[in-house]
Structures are given as structure tokens and as C-alpha cells.
C-alpha positions as CSV (number, residue, x, y, z in Angstrom):
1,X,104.6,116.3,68.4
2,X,103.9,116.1,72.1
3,X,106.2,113.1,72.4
4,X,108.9,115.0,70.3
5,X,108.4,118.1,72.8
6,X,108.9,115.7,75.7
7,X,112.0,114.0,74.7
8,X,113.4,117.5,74.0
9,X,112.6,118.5,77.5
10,X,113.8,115.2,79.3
11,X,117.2,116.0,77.0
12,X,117.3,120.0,78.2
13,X,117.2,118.4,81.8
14,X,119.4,115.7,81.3
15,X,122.0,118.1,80.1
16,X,121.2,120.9,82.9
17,X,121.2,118.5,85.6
18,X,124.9,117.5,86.0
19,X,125.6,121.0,85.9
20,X,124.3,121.2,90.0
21,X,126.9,118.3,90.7
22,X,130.2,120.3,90.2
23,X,129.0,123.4,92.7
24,X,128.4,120.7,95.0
25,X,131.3,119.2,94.5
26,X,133.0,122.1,95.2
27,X,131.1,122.8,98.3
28,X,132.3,119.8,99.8
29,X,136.0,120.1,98.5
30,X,135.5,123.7,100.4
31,X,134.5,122.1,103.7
32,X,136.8,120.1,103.8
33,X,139.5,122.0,103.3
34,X,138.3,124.0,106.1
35,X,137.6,120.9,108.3
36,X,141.8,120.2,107.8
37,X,143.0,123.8,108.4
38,X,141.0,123.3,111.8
39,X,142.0,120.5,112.6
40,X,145.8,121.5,112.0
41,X,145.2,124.7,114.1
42,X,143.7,122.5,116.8
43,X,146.6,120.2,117.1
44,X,149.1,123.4,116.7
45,X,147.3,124.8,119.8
46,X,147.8,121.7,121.7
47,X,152.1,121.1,120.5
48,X,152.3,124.5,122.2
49,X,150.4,124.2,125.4
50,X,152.2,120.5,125.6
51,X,155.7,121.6,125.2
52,X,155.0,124.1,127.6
53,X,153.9,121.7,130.5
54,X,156.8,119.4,129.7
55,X,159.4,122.3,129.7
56,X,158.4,123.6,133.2
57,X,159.0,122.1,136.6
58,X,157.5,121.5,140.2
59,X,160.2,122.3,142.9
60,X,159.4,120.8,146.3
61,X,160.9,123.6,148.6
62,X,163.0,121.8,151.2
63,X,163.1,118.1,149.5
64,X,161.8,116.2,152.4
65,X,161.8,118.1,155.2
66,X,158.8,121.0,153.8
67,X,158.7,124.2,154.8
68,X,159.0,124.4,158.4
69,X,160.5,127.2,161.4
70,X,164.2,126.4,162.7
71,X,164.9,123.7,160.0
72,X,167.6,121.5,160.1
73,X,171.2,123.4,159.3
74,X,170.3,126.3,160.8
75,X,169.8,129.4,158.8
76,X,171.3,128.8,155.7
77,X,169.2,125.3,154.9
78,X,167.1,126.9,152.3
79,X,169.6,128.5,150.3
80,X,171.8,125.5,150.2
81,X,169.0,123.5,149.0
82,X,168.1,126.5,146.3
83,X,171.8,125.8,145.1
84,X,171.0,122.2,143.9
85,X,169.2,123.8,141.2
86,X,168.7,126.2,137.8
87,X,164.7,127.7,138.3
88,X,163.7,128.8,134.9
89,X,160.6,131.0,133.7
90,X,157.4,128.8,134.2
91,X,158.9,126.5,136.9
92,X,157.0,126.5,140.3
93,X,157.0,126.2,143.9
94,X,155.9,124.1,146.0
95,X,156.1,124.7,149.5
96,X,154.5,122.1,152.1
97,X,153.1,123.4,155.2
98,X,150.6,122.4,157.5
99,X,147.6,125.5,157.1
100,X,147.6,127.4,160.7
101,X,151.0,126.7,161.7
102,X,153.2,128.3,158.9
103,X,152.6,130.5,155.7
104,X,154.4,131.9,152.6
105,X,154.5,135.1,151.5
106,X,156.4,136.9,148.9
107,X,158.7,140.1,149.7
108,X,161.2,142.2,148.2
109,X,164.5,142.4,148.9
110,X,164.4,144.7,151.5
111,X,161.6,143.2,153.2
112,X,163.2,140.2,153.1
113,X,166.8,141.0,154.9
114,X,164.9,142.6,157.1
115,X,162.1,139.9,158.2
116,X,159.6,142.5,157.6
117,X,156.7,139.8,156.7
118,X,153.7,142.2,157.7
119,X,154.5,144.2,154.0
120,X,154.2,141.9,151.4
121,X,153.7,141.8,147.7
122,X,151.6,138.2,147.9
123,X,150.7,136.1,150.6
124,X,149.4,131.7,150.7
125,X,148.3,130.6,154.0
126,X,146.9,127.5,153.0
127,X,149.3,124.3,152.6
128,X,150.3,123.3,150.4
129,X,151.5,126.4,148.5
130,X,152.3,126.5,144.7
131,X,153.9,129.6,143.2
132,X,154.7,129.7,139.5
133,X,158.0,131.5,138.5
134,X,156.3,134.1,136.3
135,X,158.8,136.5,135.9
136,X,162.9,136.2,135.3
137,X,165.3,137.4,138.7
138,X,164.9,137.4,142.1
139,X,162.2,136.0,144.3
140,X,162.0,136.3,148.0
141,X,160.3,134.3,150.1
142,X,159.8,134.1,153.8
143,X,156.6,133.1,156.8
144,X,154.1,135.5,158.5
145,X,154.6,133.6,161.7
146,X,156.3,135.5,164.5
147,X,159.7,134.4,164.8
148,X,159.7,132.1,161.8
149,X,161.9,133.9,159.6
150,X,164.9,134.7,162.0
151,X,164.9,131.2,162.4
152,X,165.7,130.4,158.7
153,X,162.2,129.7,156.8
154,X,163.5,132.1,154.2
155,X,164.4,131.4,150.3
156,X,165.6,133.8,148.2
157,X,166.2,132.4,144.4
158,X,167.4,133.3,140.8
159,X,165.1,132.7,137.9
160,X,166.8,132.5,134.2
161,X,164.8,132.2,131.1
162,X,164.2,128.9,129.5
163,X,166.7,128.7,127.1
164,X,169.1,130.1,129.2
165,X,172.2,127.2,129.8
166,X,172.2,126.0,133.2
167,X,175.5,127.2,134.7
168,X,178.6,124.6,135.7
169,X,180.5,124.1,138.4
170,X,184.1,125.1,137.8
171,X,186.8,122.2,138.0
172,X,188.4,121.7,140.9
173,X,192.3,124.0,140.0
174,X,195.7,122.3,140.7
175,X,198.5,124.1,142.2
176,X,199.7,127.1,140.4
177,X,202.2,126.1,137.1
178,X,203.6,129.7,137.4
179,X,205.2,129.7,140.7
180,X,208.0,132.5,140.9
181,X,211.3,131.3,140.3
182,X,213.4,130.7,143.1
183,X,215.9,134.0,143.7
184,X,220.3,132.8,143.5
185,X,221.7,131.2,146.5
186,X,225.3,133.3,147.2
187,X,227.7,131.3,146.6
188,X,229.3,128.8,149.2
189,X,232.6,127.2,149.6
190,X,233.6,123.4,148.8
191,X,233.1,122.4,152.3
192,X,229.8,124.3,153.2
193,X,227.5,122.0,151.3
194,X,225.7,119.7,153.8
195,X,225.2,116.3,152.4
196,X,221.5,115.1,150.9
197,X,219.2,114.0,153.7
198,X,218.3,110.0,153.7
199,X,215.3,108.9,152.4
200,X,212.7,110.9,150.5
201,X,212.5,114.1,153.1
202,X,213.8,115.9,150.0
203,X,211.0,115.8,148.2
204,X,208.5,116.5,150.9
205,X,208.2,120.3,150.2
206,X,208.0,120.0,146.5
207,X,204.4,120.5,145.8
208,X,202.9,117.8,143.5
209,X,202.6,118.1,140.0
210,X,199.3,116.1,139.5
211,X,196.3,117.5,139.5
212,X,192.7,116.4,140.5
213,X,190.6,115.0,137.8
214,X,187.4,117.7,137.2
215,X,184.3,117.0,138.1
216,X,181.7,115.3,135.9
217,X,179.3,118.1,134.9
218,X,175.6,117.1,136.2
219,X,173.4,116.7,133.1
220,X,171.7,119.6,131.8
221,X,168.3,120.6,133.2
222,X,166.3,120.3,130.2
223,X,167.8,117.4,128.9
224,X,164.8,114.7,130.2
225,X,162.0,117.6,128.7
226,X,163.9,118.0,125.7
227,X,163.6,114.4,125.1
228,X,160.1,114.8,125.3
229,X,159.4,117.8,123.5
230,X,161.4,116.3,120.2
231,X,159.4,113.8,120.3
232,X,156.0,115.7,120.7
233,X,157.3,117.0,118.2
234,X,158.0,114.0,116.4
235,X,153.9,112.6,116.8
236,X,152.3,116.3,115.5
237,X,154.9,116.2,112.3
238,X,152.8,113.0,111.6
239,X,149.4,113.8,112.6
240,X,149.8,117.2,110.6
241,X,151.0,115.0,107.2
242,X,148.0,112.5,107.4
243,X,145.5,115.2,107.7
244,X,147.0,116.8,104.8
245,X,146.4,114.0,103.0
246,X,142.6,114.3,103.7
């Protein structure tokens, strides 16, 4: 009877026993699930901060020469170099100066036509200087240093948004196809017409009817990051399939 009972009981157990494995099962199942859904965010999180560092741009003001008093040119050297370029939201400035001898500070317009470098909306005195294009429009920039921005360390520039087309030159135009007609010449008698001149003096006034080839458009300004961002892109479509997979 006892070993009767006893079976019974090991047979009770035996069947409520598995019954802890599915729970479990589950459990696990449930973790992981979360463990992928983490691990996607994660990897979402980093596609955006990387195709944000590889959109944006460092802008060395002044190539070469820095940012320095009196610079080579005269006063217009810093907004012909600013015309060499399309700044877009996120891009920054770099402006290399030697701390104690020059500065940066930012103005508004009027401050900045008018050198007044005391009143300014932000100010780096140590070199060198980086200032991220947070905004879209106009930034003014000039140098606290007495006599520095009369002299030409000024830069005023245009920020566009990101997915803003970089503008193009225009091509080069050929002479005008619609020229007015030419008015009537009165009338003249058999023996008032002069003869041709020799040679080709005839056809020196006649303007020429070729015209210069355009310009090759400069490539686009994005065109090296978009490279990169597709295929950033490219690596987290795969990373995000094989951890589906999990």
C-alpha cells in the first residue's frame, strides 16, 4: 500500500513538474525579446548621432592664413574666402588665432557694419575658436582688438539648412541672339557704292556667333557625406536583420 501511495506520488510529480518548464520558457523568450528591442534602439541611437557627425563640417576661417588683423587682400579677404563655400546648419568654425593677440566675437548686423566689437552677443578669446552654425541666416563675426576690424578681420556668412541644394554658378552668357535689326539704308545711286575692302576688315565688327563653353558645376557639397551616410546606412540595415534573427 505504501509502495502503491508512493508511485502515485512520484507520478503526481512527474506530471506537475514539466508544467514549471514552459513559464520559464517563456520568461526567457521575454527577455530576450527585450534584450533585441534594446539592442535595436541602441544601434538606432547611434545611425542618428553618426549621420549627424558625417553630415556637418569644420570650416578653417581663412584657409591658411588664420584669422589675423590686416590680412592679405585687404578688406574684402574674408568674404571672398566665405564665397568658396555653402555653410549649412550644424557646420562649424574654426578660427585660428594666437590667444592674447586677436579674439572672435559674434555681432549683429549693425554691430558689425559699424565695428562696434564692445556690444556683442558672444565672445572666444582663446585660440583656437570653434563656433557651431546652430541656427539658419546670418552670422557676423569680427575681433575685440582695437583697430582689428577696420582692417578686414570681419566675416559675415549665410547659413542654409541641410537639405538645402548648394547654389551654382551661372554659365558664362554669349553675346545677345536678339540684337535689333539694323534700320534701311536710303537708297544710293549706281556709282555711290564703294567697293568691298581687301582682306577680312569686313568681318571685324561682326560680333562672333560662338559662345563660351559653361562652366563645369563644382560637385555638390554633400556629395562625399552622402556617400557615407548610405552606407552607414547600408551596415545598421544589416546589424538590425541579424539581431532580429536572435
Amino acid at each position: 500500500m505504501h509502495f502503491q501511495s508512493f508511485s502515485l506520488l512520484i507520478h503526481i510529480g512527474a506530471q506537475k513538474e514539466p508544467s514549471h518548464g514552459p513559464p520559464d520558457t517563456q520568461k526567457q523568450q521575454h527577455m530576450m525579446a527585450q534584450l533585441r528591442n534594446v539592442a535595436i534602439l541602441v544601434v538606432v541611437v547611434v545611425a542618428a548621432v553618426l549621420l549627424q557627425s558625417t553630415e556637418a563640417k569644420d570650416y578653417e576661417v581663412g584657409g591658411a592664413t588664420g584669422w589675423t588683423s590686416f590680412p592679405p587682400g585687404g578688406a574684402s579677404f574674408y568674404s571672398k574666402w566665405a564665397a568658396n563655400f555653402t555653410f549649412k546648419l550644424n557646420d562649424s568654425l574654426v578660427f585660428n588665432f594666437e590667444s592674447g593677440s586677436h579674439s572672435v566675437v559674434e555681432l549683429t548686423k549693425a554691430n558689425y557694419e559699424n565695428c562696434e566689437v564692445d556690444n556683442n552677443i558672444k565672445a572666444f578669446n582663446r585660440g583656437p575658436a570653434r563656433v557651431t552654425l546652430n541656427r539658419t541666416g546670418e552670422f557676423y563675426f569680427s575681433c575685440t582688438f582695437s583697430g582689428h576690424c577696420s582692417s578686414g578681420q570681419k566675416l559675415s556668412i549665410k547659413v542654409t539648412d541641410s537639405s538645402s541644394p548648394a547654389p551654382q554658378k551661372a554659365p558664362a552668357e554669349g553675346p545677345s541672339a536678339s540684337a535689333p535689326p539694323p534700320q534701311n539704308a536710303p537708297a544710293e545711286g549706281p556709282n555711290s557704292a564703294s567697293p568691298p575692302a581687301s582682306g577680312s576688315g569686313s568681318n571685324e565688327g561682326a560680333p562672333s556667333s560662338q559662345t563660351e563653353p559653361a562652366p563645369i558645376a563644382p560637385p555638390p557639397h554633400g556629395s562625399a557625406t552622402l556617400l557615407a551616410s548610405t552606407f552607414s546606412l547600408f551596415l545598421i540595415t544589416i546589424a538590425i536583420n541579424f539581431l532580429s534573427h536572435f
